[in-house]
C-alpha positions in Angstrom: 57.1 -125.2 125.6 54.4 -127.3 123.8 52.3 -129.6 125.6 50.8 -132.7 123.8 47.3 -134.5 124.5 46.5 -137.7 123.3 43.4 -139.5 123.4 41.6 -142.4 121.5 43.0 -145.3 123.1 41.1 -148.3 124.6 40.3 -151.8 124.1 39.6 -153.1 121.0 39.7 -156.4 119.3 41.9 -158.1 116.7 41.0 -156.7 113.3 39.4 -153.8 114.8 40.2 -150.1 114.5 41.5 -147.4 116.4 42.0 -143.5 115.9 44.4 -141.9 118.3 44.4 -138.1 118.2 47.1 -135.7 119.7 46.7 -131.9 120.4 49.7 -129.7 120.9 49.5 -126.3 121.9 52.3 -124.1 123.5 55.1 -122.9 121.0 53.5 -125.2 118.3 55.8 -123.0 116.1 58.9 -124.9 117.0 57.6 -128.1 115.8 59.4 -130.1 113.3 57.9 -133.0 113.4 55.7 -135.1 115.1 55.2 -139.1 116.0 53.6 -141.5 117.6 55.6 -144.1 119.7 54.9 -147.1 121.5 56.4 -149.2 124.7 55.2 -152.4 126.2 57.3 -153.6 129.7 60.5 -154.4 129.4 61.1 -153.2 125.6 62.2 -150.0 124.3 60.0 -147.3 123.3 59.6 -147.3 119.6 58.5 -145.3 116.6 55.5 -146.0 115.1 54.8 -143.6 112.8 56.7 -139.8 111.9 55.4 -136.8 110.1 57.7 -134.3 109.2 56.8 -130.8 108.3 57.4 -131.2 104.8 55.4 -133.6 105.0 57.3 -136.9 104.3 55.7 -139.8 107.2 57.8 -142.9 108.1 56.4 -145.9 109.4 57.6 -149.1 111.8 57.9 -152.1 109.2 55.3 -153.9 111.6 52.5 -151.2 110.9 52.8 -150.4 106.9 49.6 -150.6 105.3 47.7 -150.7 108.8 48.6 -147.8 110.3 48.6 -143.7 109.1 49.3 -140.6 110.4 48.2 -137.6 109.6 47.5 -134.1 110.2 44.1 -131.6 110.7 43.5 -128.7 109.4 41.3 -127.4 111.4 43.4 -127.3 114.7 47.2 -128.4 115.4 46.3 -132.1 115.9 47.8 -135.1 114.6 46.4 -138.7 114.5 47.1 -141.8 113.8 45.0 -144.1 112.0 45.4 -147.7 113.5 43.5 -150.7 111.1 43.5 -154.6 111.2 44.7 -154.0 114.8 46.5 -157.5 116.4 47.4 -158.5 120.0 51.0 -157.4 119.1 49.6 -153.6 118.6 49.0 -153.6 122.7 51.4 -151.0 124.2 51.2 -147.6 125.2 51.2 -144.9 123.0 53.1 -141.8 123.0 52.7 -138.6 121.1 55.8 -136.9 119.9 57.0 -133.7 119.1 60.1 -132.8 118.0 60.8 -129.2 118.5 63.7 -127.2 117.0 64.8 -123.9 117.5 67.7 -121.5 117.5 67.9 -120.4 121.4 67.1 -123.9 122.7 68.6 -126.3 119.9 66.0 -129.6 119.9 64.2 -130.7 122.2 61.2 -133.5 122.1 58.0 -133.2 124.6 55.9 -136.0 124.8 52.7 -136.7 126.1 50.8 -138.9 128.8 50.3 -141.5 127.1 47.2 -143.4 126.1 46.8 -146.9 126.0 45.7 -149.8 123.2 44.6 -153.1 124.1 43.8 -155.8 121.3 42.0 -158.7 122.7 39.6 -160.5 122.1 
């Protein structure tokens, strides 16, 4: 199992920045790749941003250039880097990891959640 913690959301106005941070522990040695998603009511959840082990990242057309993701050293912890935040960036976001292995096959755990707000 891995287990995911995020943290770093909040309210923040247009422009502004954010830094979102997930920690995954468990059976971090099944990892893949991880992501950040986002959902809003009534909408899908989305990607927002991928990071794959070899480390190729993939981004939402709607956050290149504003948004990166990236990965510590110092512990198994990935963020995402949110800049020039807008009102559209409000949704909840969801850490990903995408976990393969040869008993189990994949399998993605996500976290709780943490939310961004951009308002003024």
């Amino acid at each position: 199992q891995v287990h995911l913690v995020e943290s770093g959301g909040g309210l923040v106005q247009p422009g502004g920045s954010l830094r979102l941070s997930c920690v995954a522990s468990g059976s971090i040695f099944s990892i893949a790749a991880m992501g950040w998603y986002r959902q809003t009511p009534g909408k899908p959840r989305e990607l927002v941003a991928s990071l794959i082990s070899g480390g190729s990242t993939n981004y939402a057309d709607s956050v290149k250039g504003r948004f990166t993701i990236s990965r510590g050293n110092s512990a198994n912890t990935v963020y995402l880097q949110m800049n020039t935040l807008k009102p559209e960036d409000t949704a909840l976001y969801y850490c990903n990891a995408h976990t393969a292995t040869a008993k189990i096959g994949v399998y993605d755990y996500w976290g709780q959640g943490t939310q961004v707000t951009v308002s003024s």
